[in-house]
Biopython code that builds the backbone (N, CA, C, O; Angstrom):
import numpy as np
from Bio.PDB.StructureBuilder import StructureBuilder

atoms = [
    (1, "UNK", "N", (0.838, -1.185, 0.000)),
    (1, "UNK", "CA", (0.000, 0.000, 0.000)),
    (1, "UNK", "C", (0.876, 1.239, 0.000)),
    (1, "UNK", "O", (2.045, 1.204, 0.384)),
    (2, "UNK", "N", (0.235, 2.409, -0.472)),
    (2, "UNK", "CA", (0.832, 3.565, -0.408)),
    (2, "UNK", "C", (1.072, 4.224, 1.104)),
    (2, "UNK", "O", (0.273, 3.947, 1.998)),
    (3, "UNK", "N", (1.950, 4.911, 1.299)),
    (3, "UNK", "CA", (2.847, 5.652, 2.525)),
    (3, "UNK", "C", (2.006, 6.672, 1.902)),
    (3, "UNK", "O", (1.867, 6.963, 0.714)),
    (4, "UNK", "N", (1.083, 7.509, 3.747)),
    (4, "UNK", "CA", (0.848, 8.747, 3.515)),
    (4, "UNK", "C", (1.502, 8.988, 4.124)),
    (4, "UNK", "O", (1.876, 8.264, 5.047)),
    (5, "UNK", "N", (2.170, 10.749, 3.736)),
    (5, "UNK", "CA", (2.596, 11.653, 3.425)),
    (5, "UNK", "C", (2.094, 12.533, 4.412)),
    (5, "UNK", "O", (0.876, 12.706, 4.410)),
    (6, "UNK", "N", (3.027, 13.343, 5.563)),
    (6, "UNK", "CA", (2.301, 14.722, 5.809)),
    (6, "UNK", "C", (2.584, 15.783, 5.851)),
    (6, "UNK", "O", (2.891, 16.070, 7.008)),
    (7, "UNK", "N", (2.651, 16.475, 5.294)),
    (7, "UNK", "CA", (3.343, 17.951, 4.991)),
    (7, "UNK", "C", (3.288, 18.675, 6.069)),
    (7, "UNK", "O", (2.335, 18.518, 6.831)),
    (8, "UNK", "N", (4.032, 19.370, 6.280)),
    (8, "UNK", "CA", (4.388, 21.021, 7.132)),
    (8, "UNK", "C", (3.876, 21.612, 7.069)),
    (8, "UNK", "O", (3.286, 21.299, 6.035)),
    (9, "UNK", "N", (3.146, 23.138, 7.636)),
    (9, "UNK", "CA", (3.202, 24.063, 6.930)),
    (9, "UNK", "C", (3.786, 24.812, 6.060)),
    (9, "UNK", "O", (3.157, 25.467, 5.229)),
    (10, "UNK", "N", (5.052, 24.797, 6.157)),
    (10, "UNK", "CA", (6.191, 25.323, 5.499)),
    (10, "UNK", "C", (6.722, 24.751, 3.849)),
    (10, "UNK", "O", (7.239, 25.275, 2.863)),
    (11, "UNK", "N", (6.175, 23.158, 4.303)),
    (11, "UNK", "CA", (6.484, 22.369, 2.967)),
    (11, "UNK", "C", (5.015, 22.655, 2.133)),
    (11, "UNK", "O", (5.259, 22.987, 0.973)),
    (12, "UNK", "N", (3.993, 22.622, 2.346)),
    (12, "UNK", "CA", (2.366, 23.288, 1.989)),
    (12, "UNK", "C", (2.983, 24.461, 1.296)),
    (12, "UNK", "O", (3.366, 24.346, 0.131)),
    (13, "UNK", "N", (3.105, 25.662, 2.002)),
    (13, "UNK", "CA", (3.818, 26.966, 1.240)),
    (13, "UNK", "C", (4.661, 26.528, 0.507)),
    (13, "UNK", "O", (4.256, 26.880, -0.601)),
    (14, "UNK", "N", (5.408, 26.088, 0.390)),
    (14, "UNK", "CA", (6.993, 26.189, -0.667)),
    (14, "UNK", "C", (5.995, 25.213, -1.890)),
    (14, "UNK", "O", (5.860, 25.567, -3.062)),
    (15, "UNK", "N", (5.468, 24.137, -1.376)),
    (15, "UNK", "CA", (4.633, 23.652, -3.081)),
    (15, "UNK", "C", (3.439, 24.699, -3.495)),
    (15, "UNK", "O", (3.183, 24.774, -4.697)),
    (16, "UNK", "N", (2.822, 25.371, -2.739)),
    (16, "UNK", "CA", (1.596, 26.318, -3.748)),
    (16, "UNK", "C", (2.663, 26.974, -4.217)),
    (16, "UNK", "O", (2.503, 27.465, -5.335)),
    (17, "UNK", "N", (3.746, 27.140, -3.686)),
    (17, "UNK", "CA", (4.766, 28.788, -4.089)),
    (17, "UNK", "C", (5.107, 28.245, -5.191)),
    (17, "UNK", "O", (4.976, 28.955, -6.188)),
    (18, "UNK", "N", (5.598, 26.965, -5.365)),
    (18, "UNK", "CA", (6.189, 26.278, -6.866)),
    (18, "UNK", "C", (5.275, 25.889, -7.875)),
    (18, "UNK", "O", (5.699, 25.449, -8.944)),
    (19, "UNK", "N", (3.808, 26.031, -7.597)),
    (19, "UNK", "CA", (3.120, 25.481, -8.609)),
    (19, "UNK", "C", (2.333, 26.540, -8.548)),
    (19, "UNK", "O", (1.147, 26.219, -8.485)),
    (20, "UNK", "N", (2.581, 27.970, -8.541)),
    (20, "UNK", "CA", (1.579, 29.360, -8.603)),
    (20, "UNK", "C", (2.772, 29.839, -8.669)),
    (20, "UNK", "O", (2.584, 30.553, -7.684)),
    (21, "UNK", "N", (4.028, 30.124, -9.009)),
    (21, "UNK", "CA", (5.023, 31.075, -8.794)),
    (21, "UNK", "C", (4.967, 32.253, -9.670)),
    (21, "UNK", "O", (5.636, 33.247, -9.391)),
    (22, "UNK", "N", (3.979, 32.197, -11.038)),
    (22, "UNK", "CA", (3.928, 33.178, -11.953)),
    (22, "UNK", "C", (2.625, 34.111, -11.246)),
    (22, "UNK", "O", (2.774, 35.323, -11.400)),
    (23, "UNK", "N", (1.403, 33.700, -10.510)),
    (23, "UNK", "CA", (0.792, 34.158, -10.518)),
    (23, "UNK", "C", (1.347, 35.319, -9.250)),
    (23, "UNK", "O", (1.113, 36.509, -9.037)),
    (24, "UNK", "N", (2.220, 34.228, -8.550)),
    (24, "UNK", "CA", (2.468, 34.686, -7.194)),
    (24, "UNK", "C", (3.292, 36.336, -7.395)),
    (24, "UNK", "O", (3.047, 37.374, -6.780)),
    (25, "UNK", "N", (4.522, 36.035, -8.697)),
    (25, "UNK", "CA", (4.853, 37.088, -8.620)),
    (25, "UNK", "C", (4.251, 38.281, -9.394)),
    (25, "UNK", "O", (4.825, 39.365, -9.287)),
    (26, "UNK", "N", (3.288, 38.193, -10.066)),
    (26, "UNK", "CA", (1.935, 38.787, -10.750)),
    (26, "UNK", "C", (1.659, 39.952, -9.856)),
    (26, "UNK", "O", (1.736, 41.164, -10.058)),
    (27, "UNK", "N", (1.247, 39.102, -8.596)),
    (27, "UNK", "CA", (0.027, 39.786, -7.523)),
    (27, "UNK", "C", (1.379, 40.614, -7.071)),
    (27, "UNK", "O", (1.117, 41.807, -6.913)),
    (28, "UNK", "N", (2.844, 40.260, -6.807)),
    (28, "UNK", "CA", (3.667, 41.146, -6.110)),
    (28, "UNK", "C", (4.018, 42.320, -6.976)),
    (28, "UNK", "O", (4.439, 43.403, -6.571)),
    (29, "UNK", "N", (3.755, 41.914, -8.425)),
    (29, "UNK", "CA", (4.296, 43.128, -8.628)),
    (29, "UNK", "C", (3.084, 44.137, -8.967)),
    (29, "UNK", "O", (3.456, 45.213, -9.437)),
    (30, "UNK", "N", (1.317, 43.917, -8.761)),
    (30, "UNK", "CA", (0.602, 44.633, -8.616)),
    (30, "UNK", "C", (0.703, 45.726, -7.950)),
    (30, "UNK", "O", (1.204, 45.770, -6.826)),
    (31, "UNK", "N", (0.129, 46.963, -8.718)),
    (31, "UNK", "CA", (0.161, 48.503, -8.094)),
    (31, "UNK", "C", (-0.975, 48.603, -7.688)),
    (31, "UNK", "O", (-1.704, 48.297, -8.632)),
    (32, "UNK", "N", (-1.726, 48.925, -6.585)),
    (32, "UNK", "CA", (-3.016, 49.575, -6.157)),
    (32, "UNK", "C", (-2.682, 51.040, -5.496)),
    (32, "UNK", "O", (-1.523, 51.332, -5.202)),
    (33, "UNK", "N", (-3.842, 51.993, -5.270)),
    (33, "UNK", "CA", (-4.279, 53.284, -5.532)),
    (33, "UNK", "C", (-4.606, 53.477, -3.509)),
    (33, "UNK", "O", (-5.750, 53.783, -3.174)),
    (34, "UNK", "N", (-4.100, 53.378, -2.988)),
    (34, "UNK", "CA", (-4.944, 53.646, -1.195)),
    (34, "UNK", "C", (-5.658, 54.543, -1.351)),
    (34, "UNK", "O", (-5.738, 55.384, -2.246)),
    (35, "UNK", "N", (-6.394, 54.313, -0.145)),
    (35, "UNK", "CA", (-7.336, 55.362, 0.225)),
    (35, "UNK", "C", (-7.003, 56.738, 0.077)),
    (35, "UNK", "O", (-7.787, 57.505, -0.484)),
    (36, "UNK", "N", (-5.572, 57.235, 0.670)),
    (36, "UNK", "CA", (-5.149, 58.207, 1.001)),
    (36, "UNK", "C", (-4.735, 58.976, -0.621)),
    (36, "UNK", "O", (-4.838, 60.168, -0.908)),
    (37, "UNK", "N", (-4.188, 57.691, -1.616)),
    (37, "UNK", "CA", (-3.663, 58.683, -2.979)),
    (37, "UNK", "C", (-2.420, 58.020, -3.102)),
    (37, "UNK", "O", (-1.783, 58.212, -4.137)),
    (38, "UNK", "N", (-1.908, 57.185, -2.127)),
    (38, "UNK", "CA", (-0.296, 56.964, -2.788)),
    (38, "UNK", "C", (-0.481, 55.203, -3.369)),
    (38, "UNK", "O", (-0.913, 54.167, -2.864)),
    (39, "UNK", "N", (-0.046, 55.491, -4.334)),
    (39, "UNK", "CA", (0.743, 54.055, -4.929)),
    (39, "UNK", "C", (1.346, 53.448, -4.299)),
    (39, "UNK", "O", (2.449, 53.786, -3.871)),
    (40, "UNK", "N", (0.655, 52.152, -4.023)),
    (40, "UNK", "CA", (1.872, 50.903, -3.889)),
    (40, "UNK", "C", (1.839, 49.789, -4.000)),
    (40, "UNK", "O", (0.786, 49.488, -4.562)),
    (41, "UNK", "N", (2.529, 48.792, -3.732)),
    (41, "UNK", "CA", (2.346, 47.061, -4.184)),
    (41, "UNK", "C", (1.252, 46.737, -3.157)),
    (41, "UNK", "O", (0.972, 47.075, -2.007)),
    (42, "UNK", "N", (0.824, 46.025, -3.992)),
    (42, "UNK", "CA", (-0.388, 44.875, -3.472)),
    (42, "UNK", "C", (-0.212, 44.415, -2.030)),
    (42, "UNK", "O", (-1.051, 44.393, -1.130)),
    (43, "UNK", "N", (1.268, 43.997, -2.011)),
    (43, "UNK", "CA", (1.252, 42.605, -0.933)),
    (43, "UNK", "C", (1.914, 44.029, 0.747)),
    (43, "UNK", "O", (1.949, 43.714, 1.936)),
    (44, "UNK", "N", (2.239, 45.194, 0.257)),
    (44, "UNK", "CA", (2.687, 45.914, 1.158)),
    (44, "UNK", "C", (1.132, 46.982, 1.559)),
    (44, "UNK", "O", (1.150, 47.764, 2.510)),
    (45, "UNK", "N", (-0.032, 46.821, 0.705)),
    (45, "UNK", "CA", (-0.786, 48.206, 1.465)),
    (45, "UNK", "C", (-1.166, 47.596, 2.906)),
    (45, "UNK", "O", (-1.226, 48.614, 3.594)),
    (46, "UNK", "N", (-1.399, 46.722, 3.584)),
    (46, "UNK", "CA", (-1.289, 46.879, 5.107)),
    (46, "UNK", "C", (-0.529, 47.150, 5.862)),
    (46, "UNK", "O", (-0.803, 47.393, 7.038)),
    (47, "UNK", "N", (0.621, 47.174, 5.365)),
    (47, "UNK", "CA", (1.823, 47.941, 5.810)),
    (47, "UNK", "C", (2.081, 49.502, 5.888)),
    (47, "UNK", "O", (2.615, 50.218, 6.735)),
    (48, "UNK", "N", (1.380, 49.781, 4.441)),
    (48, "UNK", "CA", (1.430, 50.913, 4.413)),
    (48, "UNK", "C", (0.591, 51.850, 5.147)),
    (48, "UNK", "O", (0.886, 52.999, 5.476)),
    (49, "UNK", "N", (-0.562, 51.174, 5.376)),
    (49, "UNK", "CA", (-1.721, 51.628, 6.193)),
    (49, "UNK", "C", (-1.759, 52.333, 7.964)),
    (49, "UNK", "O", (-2.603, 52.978, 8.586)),
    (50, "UNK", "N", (-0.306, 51.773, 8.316)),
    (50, "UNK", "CA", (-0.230, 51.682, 9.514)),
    (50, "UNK", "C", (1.050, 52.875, 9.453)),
    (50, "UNK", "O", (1.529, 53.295, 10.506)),
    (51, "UNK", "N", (1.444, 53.268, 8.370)),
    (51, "UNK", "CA", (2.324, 54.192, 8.592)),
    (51, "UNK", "C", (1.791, 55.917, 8.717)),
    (51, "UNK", "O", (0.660, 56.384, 8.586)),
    (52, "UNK", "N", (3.495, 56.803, 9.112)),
    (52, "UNK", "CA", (2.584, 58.223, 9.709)),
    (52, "UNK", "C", (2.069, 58.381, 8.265)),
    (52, "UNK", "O", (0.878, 58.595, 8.037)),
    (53, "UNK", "N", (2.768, 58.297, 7.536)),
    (53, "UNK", "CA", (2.662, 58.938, 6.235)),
    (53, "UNK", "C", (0.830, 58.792, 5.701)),
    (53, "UNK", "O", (0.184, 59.787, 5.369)),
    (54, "UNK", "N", (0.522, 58.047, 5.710)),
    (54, "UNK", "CA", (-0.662, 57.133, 5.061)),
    (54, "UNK", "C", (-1.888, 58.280, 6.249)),
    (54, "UNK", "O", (-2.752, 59.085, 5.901)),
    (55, "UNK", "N", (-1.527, 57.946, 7.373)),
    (55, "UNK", "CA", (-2.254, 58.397, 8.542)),
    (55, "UNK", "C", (-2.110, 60.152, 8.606)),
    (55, "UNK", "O", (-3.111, 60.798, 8.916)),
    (56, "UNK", "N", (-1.074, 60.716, 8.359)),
    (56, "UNK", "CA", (-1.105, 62.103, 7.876)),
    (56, "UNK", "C", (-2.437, 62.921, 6.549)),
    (56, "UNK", "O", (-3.504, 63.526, 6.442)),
    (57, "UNK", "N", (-1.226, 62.284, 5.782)),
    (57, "UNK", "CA", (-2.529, 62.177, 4.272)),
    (57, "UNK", "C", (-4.178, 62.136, 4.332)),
    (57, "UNK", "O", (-4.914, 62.673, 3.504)),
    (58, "UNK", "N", (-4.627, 61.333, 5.567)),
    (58, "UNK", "CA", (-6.182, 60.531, 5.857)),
    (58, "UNK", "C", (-6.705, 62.227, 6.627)),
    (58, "UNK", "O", (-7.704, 62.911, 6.406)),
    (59, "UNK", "N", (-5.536, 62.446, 7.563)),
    (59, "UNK", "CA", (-6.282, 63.682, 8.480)),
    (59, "UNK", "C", (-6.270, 64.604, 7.779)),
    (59, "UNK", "O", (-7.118, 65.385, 8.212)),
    (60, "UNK", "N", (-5.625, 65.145, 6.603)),
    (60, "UNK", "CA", (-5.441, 66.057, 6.073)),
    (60, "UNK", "C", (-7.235, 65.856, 4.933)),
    (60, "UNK", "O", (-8.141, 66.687, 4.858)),
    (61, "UNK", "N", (-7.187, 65.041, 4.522)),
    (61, "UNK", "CA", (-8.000, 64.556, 3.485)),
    (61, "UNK", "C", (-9.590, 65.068, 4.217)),
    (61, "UNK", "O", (-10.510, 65.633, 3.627)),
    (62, "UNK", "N", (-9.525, 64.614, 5.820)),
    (62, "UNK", "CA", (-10.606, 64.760, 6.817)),
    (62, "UNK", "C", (-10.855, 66.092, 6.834)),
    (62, "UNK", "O", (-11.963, 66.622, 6.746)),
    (63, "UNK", "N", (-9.045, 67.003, 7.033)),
    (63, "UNK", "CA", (-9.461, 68.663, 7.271)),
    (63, "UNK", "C", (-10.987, 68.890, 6.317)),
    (63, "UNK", "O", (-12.169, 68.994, 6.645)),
    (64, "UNK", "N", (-10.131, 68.904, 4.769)),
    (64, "UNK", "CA", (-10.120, 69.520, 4.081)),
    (64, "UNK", "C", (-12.250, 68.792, 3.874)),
    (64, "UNK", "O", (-13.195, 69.578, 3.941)),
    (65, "UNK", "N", (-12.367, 67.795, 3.726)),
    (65, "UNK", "CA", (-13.877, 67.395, 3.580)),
    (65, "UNK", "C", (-15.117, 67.772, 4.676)),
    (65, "UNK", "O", (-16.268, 68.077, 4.366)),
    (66, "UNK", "N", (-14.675, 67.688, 5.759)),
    (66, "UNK", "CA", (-15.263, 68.323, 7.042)),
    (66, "UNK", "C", (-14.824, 69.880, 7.675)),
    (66, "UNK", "O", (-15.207, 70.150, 8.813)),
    (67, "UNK", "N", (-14.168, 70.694, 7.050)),
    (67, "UNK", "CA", (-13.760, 72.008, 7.414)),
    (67, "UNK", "C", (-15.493, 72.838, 7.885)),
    (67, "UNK", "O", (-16.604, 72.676, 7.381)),
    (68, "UNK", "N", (-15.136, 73.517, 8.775)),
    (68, "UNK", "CA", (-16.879, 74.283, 8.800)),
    (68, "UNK", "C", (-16.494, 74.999, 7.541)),
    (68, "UNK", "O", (-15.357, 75.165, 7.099)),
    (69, "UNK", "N", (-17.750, 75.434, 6.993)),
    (69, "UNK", "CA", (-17.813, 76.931, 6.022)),
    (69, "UNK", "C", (-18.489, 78.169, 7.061)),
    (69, "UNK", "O", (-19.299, 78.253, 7.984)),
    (70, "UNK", "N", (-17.854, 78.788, 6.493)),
    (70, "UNK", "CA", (-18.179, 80.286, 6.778)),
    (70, "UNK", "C", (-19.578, 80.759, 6.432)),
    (70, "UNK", "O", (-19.571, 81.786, 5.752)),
    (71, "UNK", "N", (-20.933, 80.208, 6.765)),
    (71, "UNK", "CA", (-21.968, 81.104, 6.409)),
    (71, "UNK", "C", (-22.087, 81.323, 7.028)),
    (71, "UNK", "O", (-22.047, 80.754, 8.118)),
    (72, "UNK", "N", (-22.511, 83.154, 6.489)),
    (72, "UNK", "CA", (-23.125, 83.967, 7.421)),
    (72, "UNK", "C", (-24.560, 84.816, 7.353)),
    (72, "UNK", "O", (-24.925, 85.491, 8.316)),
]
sb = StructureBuilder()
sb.init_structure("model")
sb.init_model(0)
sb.init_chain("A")
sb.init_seg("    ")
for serial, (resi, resn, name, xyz) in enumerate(atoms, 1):
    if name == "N":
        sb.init_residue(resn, " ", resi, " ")
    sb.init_atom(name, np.array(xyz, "f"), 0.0, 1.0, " ", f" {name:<3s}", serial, name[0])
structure = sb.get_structure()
């Protein structure tokens, strides 16, 4: 009879990684648009999300949409 086999997690990852490796690097080298306006790769916008930069940009974005107006 056949020997099962039980994979790792690690050995799981390294075979989707070898049998998707075109798509894999596809999605890495995808550009998306954030919330805030800046460009960046796919696999980094949660990263980016958490930075001042990203979080600057958001309050500024807030000034400027919620500012009171001046009627008088």
């Amino acid at each position: 009879m056949g020997e099962i086999v039980k994979l790792t997690k690690s050995q799981k990852y390294m075979k989707y990684y070898r049998e998707n490796k075109a798509q894999v690097n596809i999605w890495r080298q995808m550009e998306v648009t954030c919330e805030c306006g800046s460009v960046v790769q796919a696999q980094h916008l949660s990263i980016h999300q958490k930075t001042n930069l990203h979080k600057k940009r958001l309050r500024k974005m807030d000034s400027i949409i919620y500012e009171p107006r001046g009627y008088s």
